[in-house]
C-alpha positions in Angstrom: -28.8 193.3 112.1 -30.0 190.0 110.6 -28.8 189.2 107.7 -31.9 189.7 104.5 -29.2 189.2 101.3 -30.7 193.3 100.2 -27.4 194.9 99.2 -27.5 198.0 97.0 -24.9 199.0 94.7 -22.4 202.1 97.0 -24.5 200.9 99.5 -22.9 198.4 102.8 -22.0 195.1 102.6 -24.5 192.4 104.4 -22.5 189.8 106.4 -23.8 186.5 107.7 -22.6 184.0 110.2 -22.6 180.4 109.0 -21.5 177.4 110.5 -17.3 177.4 109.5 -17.9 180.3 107.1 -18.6 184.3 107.0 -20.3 185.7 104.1 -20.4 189.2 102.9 -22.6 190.1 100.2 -21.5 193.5 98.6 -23.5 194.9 95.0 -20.9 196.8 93.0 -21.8 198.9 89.5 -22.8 199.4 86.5 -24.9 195.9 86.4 -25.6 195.6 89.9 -23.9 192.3 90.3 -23.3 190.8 93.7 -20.1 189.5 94.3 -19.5 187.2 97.8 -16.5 186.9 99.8 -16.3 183.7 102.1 -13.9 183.2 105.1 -13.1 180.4 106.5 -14.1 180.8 110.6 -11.3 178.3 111.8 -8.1 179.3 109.1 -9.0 183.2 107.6 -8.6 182.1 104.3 -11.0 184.0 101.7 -12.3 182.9 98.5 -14.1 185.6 96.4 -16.7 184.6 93.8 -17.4 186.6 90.8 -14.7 189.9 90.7 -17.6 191.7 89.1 -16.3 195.4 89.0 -15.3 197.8 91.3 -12.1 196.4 92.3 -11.5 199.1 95.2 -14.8 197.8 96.8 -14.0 194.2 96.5 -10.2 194.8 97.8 -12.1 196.8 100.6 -13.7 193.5 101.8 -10.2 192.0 102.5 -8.7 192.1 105.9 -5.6 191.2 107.7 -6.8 188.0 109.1 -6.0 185.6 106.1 -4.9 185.6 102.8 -7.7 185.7 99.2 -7.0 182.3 97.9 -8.9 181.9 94.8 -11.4 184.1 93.0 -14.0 181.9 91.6 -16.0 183.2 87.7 -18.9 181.8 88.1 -19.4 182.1 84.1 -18.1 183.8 81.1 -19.9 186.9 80.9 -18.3 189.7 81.2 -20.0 192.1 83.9 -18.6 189.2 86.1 -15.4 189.5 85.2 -14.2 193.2 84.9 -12.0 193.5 88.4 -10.9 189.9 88.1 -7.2 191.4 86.5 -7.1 193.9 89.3 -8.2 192.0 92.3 -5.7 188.9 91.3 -2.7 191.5 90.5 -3.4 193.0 94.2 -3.8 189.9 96.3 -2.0 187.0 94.1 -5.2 184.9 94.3 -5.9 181.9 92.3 -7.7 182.2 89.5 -10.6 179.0 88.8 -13.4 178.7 86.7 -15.3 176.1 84.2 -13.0 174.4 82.0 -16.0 175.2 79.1 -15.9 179.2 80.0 -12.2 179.9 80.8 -11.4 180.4 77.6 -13.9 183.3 77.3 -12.3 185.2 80.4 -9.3 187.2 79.9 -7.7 186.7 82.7 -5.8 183.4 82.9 -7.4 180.8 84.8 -5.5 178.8 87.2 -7.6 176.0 87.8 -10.0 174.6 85.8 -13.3 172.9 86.9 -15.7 170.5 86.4 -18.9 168.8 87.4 -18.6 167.4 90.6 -15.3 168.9 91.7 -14.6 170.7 95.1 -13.5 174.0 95.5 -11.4 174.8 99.4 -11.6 177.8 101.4 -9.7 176.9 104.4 -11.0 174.1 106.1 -14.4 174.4 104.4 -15.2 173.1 101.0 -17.6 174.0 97.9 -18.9 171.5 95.4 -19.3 172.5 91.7 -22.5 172.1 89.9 -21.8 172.2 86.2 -25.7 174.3 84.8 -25.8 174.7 81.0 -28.1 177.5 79.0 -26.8 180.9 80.3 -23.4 180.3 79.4 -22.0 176.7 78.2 -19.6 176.6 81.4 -21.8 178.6 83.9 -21.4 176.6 87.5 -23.0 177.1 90.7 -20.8 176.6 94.1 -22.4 174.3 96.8 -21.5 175.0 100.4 -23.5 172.3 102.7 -22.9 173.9 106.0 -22.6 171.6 109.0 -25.4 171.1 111.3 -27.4 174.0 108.7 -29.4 174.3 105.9 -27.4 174.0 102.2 -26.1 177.4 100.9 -25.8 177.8 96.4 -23.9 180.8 95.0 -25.9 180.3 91.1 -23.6 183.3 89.0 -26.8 183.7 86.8 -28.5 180.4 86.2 -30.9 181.1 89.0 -32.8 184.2 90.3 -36.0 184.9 92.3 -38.4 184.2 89.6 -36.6 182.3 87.0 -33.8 181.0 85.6 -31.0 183.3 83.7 -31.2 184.8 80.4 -31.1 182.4 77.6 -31.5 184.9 74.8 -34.3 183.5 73.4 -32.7 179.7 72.5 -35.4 177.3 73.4 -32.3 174.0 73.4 -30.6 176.5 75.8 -33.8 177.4 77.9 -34.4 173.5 78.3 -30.9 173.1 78.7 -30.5 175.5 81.6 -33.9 174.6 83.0 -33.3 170.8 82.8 -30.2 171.1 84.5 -31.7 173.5 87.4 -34.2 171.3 87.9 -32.3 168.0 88.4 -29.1 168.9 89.5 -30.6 171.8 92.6 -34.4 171.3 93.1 -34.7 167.1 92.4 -31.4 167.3 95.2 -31.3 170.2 97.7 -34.3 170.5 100.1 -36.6 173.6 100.5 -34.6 175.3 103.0 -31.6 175.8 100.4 -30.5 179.7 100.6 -30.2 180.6 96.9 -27.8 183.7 96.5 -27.5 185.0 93.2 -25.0 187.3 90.4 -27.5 190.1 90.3 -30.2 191.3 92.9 -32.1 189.2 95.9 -31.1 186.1 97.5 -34.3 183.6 97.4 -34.6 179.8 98.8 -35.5 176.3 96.6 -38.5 176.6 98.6 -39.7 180.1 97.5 -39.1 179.1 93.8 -39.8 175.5 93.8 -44.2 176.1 93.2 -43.0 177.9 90.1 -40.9 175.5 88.2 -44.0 174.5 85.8 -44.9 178.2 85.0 -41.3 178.9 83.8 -41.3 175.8 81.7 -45.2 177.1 80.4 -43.8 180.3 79.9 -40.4 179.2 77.8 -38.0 181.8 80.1 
């Protein structure tokens, strides 16, 4: 079945073949968050980004074919967070997230990131893109696949439709918006896959018409 990025929460995972990675995209509960588990095609290795909930689900994912590196929090908020203890404890995983959210996660983070830095999963590597507004140290994870189209995991900076909740801030809307808009749209071509913490995947090209309307609209 071709991969479409519709997962439902106690629903199957949807897995997609990319050029030195495999993605699965599984939704988990109460919040419907997605969480996404990469392996590396040549080593096995597994990064997991966002331990959302649902830590029996998430484990589920895991095979014998390579260890769980690193679990990456894409931000602070805590419906990302609430199998992070759980899934580390089981697997011994690395722990990584922004250097201006870790402090808000209660599980001890192992590495700290920044703008700019890169993030391995066994051969492969992921770029961090540092977005402020939804959360002062919310990143999104770049995976430029070879010979492919570019692949961003956005935690919830970007959705179909907008950007993420700013809880009525206008300096964090314009912020977050700003940031969106220079760092991923002013960069990444149309084709860009956009998969997201909550709900459908989407591309830059899908969203990019809209950018003025959310900027009209001040959400």
């Amino acid at each position: 079945m071709a991969y479409d990025g519709k997962v439902t929460v106690g629903g199957p995972p949807a897995v997609r073949e990319l050029t030195g990675l495999v993605l699965t995209k599984v939704a988990v509960g109460p919040m419907d968050n997605n969480a996404y588990l990469l392996r590396c095609r040549e080593t096995g290795e597994k990064l997991l980004i966002d331990a959302a909930n649902e830590a029996a689900t998430l484990l589920g994912l895991l095979d014998a074919d390579g260890p769980l590196a690193r679990v990456v929090t894409t931000h602070r908020h805590g419906d990302h967070w609430q199998a992070l203890a759980d899934v580390v404890a089981h697997t011994g995983a690395r722990t990584t997230a922004h250097v201006d959210d870790a402090e808000g996660i209660p599980v001890p983070t192992d590495e700290v990131l920044r703008d700019g830095d890169q993030v391995s999963v066994g051969s492969c590597t992921l770029e961090v893109i540092h977005l402020v507004g939804h959360t002062p140290g919310s990143i999104t994870l770049l995976y430029d696949e070879p010979g492919g189209r570019p692949h961003i995991f956005t935690g919830d900076s970007l959705f179909p439709g907008g950007v993420g909740n700013t809880h009525g801030s206008k300096k964090d809307f314009e912020s977050l918006l700003g940031d969106v808009e220079r760092k991923l749209f002013d960069r990444l071509p149309d084709e860009t896959w956009v998969y997201p913490g909550h709900g459908a995947d989407t591309t830059l090209g899908t969203e990019r018409p809209h950018l003025g309307e959310w900027r009209s609209r001040g959400w």
